[in-house]
C-alpha positions, 0 to 999 in steps of 0.5 A: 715851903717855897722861899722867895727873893725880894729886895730890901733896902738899909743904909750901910756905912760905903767905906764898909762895904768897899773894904769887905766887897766881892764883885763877881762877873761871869766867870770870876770875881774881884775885889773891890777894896783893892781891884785884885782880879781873878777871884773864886767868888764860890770858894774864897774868904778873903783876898789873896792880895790884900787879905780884906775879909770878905762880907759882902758880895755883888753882881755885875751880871744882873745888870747885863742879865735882868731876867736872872736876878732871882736865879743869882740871888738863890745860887748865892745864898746857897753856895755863899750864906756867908755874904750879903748881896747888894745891888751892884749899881745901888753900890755904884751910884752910891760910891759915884756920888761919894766920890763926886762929894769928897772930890769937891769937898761937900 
């Protein structure tokens, strides 16, 4: 049976995520709790720099490459089931404003 990729959405605790996120690009990834760049978003667990534990994982090239989204999504759960995928801009857009209401005190 085929499987098929379709987008969810759930609320997450942001802080959450930001410490355990993964951001990858085209040739490497980065983490998000403390910017370590250079990262092997295939093979590594955890942070080489700050040790954050790795849970969650995005992608900076489905913004850039929209027509590959589900080809990712399938290559990710294949080579990292371990990790959830989320929208890199849904996270984006979410830590922008968290970051807005914190700077104003909201």
């Amino acid at each position: 049976m085929a499987q098929h990729y379709l987008r969810t959405y759930q609320p997450f605790d942001l802080e959450e995520v930001k410490k355990n996120l993964l951001i990858i690009g085209d040739l490497s990834g980065n983490c998000a709790s403390c910017n370590e760049l250079g990262i092997n978003a295939y093979a590594t667990q955890s942070c080489p720099a700050c040790g954050a534990v790795f849970k969650y994982i995005a992608s900076r090239r489905l913004e850039t490459h929209p027509a590959e989204r589900f080809q990712l999504a399938r290559r990710l759960a294949e080579k990292r089931p371990d990790l959830m995928l989320i929208d890199y801009q849904d996270y984006q857009k979410s830590a922008g404003a968290k970051a807005a209401r914190d700077f104003f005190s909201l």
